[in-house]
C-alpha positions as CSV (number, residue, x, y, z in Angstrom):
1,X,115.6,82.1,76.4
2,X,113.6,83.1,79.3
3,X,111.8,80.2,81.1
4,X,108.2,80.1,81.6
5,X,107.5,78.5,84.8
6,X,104.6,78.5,86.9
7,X,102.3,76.7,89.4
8,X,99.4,78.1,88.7
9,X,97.9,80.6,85.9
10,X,100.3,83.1,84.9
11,X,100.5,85.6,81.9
12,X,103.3,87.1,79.6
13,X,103.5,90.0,77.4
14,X,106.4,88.9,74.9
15,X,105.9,91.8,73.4
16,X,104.0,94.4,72.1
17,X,101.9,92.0,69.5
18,X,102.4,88.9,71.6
19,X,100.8,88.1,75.1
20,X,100.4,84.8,76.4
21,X,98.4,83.4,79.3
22,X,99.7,79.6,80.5
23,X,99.6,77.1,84.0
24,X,102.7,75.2,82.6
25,X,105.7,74.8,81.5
26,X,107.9,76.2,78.3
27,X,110.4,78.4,77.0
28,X,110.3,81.6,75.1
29,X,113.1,82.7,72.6
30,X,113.2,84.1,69.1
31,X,112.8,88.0,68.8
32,X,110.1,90.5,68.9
33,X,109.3,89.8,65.2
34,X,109.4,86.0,65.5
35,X,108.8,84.8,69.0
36,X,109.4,81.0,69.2
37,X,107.9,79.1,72.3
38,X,109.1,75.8,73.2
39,X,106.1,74.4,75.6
40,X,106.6,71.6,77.1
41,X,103.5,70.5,79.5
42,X,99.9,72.0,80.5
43,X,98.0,74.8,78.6
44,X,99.3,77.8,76.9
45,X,97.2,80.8,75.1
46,X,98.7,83.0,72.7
47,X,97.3,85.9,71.7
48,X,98.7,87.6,68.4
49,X,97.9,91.1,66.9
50,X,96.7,90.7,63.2
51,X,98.3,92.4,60.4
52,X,101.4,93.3,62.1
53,X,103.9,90.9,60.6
54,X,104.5,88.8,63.8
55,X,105.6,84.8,62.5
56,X,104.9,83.3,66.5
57,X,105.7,79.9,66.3
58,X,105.0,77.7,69.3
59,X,106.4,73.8,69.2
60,X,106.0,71.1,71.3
61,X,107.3,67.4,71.2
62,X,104.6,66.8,68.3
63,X,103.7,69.4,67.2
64,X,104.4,73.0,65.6
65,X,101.4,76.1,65.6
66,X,102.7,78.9,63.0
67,X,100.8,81.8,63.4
68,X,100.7,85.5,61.8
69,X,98.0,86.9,64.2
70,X,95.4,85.2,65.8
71,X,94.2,84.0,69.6
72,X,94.6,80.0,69.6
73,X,95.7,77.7,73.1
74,X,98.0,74.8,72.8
75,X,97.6,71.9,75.5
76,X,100.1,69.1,75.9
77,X,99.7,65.9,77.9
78,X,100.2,62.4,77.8
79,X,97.7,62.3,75.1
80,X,99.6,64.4,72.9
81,X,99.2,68.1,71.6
82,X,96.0,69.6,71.2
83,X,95.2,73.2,69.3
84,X,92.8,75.0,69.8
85,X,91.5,78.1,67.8
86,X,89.5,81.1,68.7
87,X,90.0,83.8,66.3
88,X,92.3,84.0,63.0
89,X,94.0,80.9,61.6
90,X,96.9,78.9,62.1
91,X,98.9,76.3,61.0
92,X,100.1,72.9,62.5
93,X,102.5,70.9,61.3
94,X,102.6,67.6,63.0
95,X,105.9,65.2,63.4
96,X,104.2,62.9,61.5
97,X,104.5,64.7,58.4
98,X,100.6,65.9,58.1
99,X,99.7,69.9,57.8
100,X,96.6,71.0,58.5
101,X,94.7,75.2,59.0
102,X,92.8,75.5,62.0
103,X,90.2,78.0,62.1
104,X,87.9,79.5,64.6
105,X,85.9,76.6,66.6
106,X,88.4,74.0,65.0
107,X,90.8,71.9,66.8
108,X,94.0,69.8,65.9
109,X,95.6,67.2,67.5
110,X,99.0,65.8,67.1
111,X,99.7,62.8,68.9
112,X,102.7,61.7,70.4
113,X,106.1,61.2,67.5
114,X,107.9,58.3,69.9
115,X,107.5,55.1,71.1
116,X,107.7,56.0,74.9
117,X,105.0,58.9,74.1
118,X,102.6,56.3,72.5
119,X,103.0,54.2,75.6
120,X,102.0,57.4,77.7
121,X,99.4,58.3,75.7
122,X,98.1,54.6,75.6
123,X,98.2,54.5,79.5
124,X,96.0,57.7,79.8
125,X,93.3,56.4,77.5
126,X,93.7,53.5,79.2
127,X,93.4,56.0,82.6
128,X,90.7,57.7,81.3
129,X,88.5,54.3,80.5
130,X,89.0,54.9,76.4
131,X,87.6,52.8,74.6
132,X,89.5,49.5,73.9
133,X,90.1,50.1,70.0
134,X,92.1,53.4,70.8
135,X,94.3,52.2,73.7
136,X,95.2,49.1,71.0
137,X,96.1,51.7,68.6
138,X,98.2,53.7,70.8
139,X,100.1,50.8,71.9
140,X,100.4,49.6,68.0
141,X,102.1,53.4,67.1
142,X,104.5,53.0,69.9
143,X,105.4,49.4,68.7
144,X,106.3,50.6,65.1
145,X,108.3,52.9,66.2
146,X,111.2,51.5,67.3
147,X,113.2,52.8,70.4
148,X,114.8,51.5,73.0
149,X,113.9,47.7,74.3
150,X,112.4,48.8,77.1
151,X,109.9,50.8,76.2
152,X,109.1,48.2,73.2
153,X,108.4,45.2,76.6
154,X,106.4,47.7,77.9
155,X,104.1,48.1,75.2
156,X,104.0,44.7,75.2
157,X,103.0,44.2,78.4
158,X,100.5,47.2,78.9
159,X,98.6,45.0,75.9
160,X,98.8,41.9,77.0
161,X,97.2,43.8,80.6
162,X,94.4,45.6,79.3
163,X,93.1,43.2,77.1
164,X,93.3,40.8,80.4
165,X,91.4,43.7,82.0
166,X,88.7,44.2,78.9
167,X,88.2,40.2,79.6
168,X,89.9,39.5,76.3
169,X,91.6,36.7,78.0
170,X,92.2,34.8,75.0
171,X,93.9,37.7,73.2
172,X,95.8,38.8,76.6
173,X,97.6,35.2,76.4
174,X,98.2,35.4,73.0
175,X,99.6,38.6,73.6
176,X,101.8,37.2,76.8
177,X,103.3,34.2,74.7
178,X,104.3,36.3,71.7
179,X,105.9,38.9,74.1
180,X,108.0,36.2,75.5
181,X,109.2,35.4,72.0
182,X,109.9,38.8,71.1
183,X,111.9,39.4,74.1
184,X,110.7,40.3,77.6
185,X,113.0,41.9,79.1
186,X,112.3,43.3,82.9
187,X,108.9,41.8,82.7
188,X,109.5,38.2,81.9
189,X,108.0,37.1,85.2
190,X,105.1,38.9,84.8
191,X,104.2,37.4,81.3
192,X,104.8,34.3,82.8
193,X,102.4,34.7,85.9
194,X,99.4,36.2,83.0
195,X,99.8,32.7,81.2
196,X,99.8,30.7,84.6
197,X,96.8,32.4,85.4
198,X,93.1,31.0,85.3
């Protein structure tokens, strides 16, 4: 596969029914026919010749756009994967099982399929001054996924932080003392120090 690379804005004629314009990173592979873009990070536009046969598939860590001919842009971030269509129609499949079409002016979002991607995507809403409700629910998809320890304390303690930060103090201790029952880890200190505080 050939690797898409680039610092800035860059563009790609996969072939002659495939172009693609993109400022991030990926990797393209598949044949002429049936291109398939792995993209990884920042925003990618494909556009596809209609009626020609072409199955373009891009995926990402949530997320996978088929498309037969159309012009659509893929984004991925912390937040997750976000398609975009301008022209034509394409489908999205993401890792959590739901299907969707996209059509011209729609968007889809796919948000992240792990626990350490919820916990990324719960620290950019968080970032981003979200609303409280959607950084809780962020941090509650992470925690029922499973994965490694670490990443479990960690949505522990990014919950038990911003509701101390929201001035849910009540509900940030709560949060603290249950995290120290669960198990916490690396950041058993730190739960201790949010109950110790005022």
């Amino acid at each position: 596969s050939t690797p898409l690379l680039a610092a800035g804005p860059s563009s790609l004629q996969v072939s002659p029914d495939v172009a693609l314009d993109f400022a991030g990173q990926g990797q393209v592979g598949g044949t002429e026919r049936a291109p398939r873009i792995a993209w990884r990070t920042g925003h990618l536009r494909a556009t596809v010749t209609p009626n020609r046969g072409i199955d373009l598939r891009v995926t990402t860590p949530e997320a996978e756009v088929r498309v037969v001919g159309t012009i659509f842009s893929v984004d991925r971030d912390a937040l997750g994967t976000r398609v975009a269509v301008e022209t034509g129609r394409v489908e999205v499949r993401c890792v959590d099982g739901s299907r969707r079409h996209v059509e011209p002016g729609q968007v889809a979002w796919c948000e992240p399929g792990s626990a350490a991607g919820s916990l990324a995507r719960a620290r950019a809403l968080q970032s981003a001054g979200a609303e409280l409700p959607d950084v809780l629910a962020a941090l509650s998809a992470g925690a029922s996924m499973g994965g490694p320890a670490a990443v479990q304390v960690e949505i522990r303690w990014v919950r038990a932080e911003v509701l101390r930060q929201r001035g849910r103090q009540a509900a940030a201790l709560r949060a603290a003392a249950e995290a120290l029952e669960a198990g916490a880890g690396h950041r058993v200190a730190d739960f201790e120090a949010l109950l110790a505080s005022p």
